[in-house]
C-alpha positions in Angstrom: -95.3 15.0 54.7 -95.4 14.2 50.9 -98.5 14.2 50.1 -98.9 17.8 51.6 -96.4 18.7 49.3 -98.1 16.9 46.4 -101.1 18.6 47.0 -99.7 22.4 46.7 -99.0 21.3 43.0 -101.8 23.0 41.0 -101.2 26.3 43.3 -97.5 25.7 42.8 -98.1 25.3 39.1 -99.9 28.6 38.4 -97.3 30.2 40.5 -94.4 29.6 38.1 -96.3 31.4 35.2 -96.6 34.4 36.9 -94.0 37.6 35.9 -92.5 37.3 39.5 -91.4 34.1 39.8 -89.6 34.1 36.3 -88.0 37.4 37.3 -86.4 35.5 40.4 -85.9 32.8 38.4 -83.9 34.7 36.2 -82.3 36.8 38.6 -81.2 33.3 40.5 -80.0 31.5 37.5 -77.8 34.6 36.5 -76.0 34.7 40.1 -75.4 30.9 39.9 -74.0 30.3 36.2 -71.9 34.0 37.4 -70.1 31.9 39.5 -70.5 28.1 39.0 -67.7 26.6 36.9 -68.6 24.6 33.9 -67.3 21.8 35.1 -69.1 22.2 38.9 -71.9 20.4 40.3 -75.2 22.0 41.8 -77.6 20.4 44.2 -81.2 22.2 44.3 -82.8 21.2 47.3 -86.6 21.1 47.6 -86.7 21.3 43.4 -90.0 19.7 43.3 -90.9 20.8 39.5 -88.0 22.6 39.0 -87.8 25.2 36.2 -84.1 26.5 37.6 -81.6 23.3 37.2 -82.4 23.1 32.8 -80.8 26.7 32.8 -77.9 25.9 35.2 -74.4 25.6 33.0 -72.8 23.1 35.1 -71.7 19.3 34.4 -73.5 17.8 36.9 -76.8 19.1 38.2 -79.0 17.3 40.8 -82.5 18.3 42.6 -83.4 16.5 45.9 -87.4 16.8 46.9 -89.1 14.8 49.3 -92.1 14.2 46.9 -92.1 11.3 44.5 -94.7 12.5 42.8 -93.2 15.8 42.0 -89.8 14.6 40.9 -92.2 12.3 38.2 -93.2 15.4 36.8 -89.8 16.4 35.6 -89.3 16.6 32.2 -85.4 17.9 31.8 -83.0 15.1 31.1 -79.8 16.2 31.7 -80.1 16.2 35.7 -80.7 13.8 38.6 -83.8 13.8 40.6 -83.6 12.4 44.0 -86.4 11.7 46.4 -85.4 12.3 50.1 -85.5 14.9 53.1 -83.2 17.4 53.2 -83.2 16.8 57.0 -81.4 13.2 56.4 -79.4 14.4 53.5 -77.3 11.2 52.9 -73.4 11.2 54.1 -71.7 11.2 50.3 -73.7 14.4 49.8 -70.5 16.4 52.2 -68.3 17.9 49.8 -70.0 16.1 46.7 -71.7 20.3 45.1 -70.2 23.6 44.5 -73.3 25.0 44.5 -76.3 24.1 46.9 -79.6 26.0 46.3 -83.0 26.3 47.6 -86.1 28.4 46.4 -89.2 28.3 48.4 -88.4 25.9 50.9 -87.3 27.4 54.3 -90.8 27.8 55.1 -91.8 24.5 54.9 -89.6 23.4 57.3 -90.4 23.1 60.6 -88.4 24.6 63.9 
């Protein structure tokens, strides 16, 4: 499953320039600093390169994906990047995030 992730990466990549992404992007970062508080924690599940968590204000800011080599591509510092399947999220994760996000991911899952 990984590696069909991994290889969406260059479509994925010119995706994130374009004007509509960034204005969801925007529009999703806005509702979540709204109402996160500083001192808050937010998961983003299926963050792959994630351009959303670097703009979160929140202490602690996480992004679960289920691709190695996608999480290796992140450059922002000030979050933790987890490998795993949000399907076998792990049992410390109940009650751990304020906030729990996704953006582009329902879809990939499977019925």
């Amino acid at each position: 499953m990984e590696d069909n992730f991994s290889t969406l990466l260059d479509e994925w990549k010119e995706q994130l320039e374009t004007p509509r992404y960034n204005s969801n992007l925007k529009e999703l970062v806005y509702l979540i600093n709204k109402y996160m508080k500083k001192d808050g924690s937010v998961l983003e599940i299926g963050g792959g390169i994630s351009k959303h968590i670097q703009h979160i204000k929140s202490k602690e800011r996480y992004v679960l994906d289920i691709s190695k080599k996608l999480i290796s591509l992140n450059k922002f510092k000030r979050a933790t990047f987890l490998v795993g399947d949000v399907l076998k999220l792990p049992k410390n994760f109940e009650n751990k995030f304020d906030v729990i996000f996704c953006n582009g991911l329902i879809h990939h899952i499977k019925d």
